[in-house]
C-alpha positions in Angstrom: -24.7 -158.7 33.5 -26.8 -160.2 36.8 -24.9 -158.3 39.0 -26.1 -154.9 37.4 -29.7 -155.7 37.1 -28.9 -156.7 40.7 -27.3 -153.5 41.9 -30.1 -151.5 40.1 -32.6 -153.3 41.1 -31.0 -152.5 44.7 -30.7 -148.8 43.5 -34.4 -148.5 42.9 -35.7 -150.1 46.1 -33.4 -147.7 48.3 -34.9 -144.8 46.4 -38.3 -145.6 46.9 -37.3 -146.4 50.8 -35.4 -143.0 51.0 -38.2 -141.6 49.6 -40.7 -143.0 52.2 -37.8 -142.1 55.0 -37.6 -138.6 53.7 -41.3 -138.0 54.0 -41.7 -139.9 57.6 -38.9 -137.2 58.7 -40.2 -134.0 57.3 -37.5 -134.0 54.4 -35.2 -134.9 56.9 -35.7 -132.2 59.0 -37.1 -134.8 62.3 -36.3 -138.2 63.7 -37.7 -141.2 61.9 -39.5 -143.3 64.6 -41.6 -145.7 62.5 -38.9 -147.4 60.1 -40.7 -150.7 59.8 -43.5 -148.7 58.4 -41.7 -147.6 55.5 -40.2 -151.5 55.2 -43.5 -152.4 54.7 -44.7 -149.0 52.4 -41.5 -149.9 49.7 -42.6 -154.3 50.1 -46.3 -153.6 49.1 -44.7 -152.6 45.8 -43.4 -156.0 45.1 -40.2 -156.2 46.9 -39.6 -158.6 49.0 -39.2 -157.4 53.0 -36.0 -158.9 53.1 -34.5 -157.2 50.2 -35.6 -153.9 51.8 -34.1 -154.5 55.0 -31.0 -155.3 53.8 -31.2 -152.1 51.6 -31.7 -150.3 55.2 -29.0 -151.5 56.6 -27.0 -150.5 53.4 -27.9 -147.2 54.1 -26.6 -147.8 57.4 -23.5 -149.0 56.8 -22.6 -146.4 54.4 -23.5 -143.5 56.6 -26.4 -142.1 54.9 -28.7 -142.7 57.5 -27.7 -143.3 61.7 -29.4 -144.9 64.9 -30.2 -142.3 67.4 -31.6 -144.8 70.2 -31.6 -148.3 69.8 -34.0 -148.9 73.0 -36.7 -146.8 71.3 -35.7 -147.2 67.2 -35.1 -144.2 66.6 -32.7 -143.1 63.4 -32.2 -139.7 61.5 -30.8 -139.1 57.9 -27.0 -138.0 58.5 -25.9 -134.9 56.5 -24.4 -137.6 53.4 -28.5 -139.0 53.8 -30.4 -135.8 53.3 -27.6 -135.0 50.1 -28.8 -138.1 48.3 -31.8 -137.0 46.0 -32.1 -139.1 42.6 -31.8 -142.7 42.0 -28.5 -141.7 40.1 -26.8 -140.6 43.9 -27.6 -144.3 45.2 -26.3 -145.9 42.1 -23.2 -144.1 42.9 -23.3 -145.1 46.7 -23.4 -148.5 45.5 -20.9 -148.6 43.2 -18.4 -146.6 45.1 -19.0 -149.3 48.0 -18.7 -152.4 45.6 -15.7 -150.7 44.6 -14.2 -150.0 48.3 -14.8 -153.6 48.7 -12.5 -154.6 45.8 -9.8 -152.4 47.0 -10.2 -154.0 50.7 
């Protein structure tokens, strides 16, 4: 039971980061150049900052959104990213990578 109020609890804070990632690229139309921004946007409604950073790098890791310059911090939605729309898409990113990790 923890570990689903755990992985929607996850589910929720991704969306509302998505959601401020979305907007900071023009619907994912431009590069995002002010990530930590939206970090702190999605914390002020009482996550905690680590929580959303690791959501980030979720989203990393399972190729919704990419780096495009590491010197400057610079990252864009991949084409996966910009298909992800409802909190109901990242529940299913999550479970389908909790599940790949079983199989692994």
């Amino acid at each position: 039971m923890e570990n689903s109020e755990n992985e929607k609890r996850s589910a929720e804070i991704m969306f509302l980061l998505i959601r401020e990632l979305w907007y900071q690229s023009d619907y994912g139309k431009k590069v995002m150049k002010n990530v930590a921004r939206c970090i702190y946007e999605v914390k002020k409604s009482s996550c905690k900052e680590l929580e959303v950073a690791q959501c980030f790098l979720f989203l990393i890791d399972n190729g919704l959104i990419r780096e495009i310059s590491k010197e400057h911090h610079l990252y864009e939605f991949t084409d996966a990213g910009k298909n992800v729309t409802t909190q109901k898409d990242v529940e299913d990113i999550i479970n389908q990578s909790f599940y790949n990790r079983l199989i692994q």
